[in-house]
N, C-alpha and C positions, 0 to 999 in steps of 0.2 A: 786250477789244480794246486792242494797245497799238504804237506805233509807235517804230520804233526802228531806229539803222543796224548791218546786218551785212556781212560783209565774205564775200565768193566766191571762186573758185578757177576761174577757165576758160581753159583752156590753161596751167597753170602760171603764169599771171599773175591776183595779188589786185585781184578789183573791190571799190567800196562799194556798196551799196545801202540807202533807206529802205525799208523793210517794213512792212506790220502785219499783227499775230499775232492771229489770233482762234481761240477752241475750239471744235471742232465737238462738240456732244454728245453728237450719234449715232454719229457714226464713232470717238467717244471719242479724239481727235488736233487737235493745235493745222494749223489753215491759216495757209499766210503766200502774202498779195499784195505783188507788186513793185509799189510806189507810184512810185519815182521811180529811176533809173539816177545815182549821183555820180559813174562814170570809176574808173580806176586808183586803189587806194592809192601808187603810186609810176608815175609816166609813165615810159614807155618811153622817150619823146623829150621831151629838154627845151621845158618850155612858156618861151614868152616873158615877164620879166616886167617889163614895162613898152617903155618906146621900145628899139630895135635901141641899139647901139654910135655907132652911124655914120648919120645922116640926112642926104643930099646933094641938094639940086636938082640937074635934069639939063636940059640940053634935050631938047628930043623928036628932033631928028634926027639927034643923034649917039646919042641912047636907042635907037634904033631898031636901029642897026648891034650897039651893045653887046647890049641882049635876045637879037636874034637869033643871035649867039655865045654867047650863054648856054644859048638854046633848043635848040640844035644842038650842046653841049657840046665847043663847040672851046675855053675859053678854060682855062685855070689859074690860081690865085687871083693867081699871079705878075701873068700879063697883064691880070686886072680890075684889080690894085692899079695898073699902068704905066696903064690907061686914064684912071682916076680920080684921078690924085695932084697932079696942080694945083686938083683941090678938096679935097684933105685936107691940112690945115698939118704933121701927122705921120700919113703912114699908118700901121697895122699891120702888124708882123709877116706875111709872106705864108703862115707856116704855122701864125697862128693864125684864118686865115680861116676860115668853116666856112659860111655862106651868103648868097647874094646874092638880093634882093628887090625888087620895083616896087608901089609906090603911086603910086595916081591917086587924086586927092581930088576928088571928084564935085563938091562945092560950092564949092571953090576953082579946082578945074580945073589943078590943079601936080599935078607928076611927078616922083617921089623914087624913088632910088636907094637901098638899106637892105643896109649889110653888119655880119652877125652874126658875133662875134669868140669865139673860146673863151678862158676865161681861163685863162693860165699856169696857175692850181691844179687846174683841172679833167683829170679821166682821160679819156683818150680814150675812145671809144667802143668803139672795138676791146678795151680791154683789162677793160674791164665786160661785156662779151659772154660769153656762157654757153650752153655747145651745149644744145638743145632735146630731149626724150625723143621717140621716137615715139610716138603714139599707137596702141592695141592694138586699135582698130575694124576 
């Protein structure tokens, strides 16, 4: 018996997995159980790593009007950045905005506005995209 990570193939995207490999002696053939699931070798979507760009206290009753233009996708990163710019000492760029966010902090009970920013070096998304094979099922 030995455990160990191997990497998968499902839908053309590489997962990790822990395994362990044991030999069956009658079937004369090693078994392997999935012990634990690790995720993607490479994420699809960039993970966060660490706090957003941009952390804003907001109030809640001008919050309310902003979510709901969010929720309702009327806004453009133009008109969140014109919302929000008397709390940014320098906004960013409105075309390197890529997402907007709300935390509510249970224990403190504050309301934060969260805009994720893509950096100048990074490639867009669009041009990392790679058409998909059909599957022959």
């Amino acid at each position: 018996m030995s455990v160990s990570i191997r990497t998968t193939n499902n839908h053309g995207h590489p997962y990790r997995q822990r395994v362990e490999y044991t030999w069956d002696s009658q079937a004369k053939r090693c078994r392997i159980r999935v012990l634990e699931n690790l995720g993607p070798v490479a994420p699809i979507y960039r993970r966060a790593g660490g706090l957003p760009a941009y952390s804003l206290p907001y109030e809640p009753t001008s919050f309310g009007t902003l979510a709901l233009q969010v929720m309702n996708q009327e806004l453009t990163p133009r008109q969140v950045l014109d919302q929000v710019k008397e709390l940014l000492p320098e906004p960013p760029p409105a075309h390197q905005l890529e997402a907007v966010g709300i935390r509510y902090d249970l224990g403190e009970k504050t309301l934060q506005l969260l805009l994720w920013t893509r950096s100048p070096s990074d490639r867009s998304r669009r041009a990392r995209a790679t058409p998909t094979k059909r599957s022959r099922r």
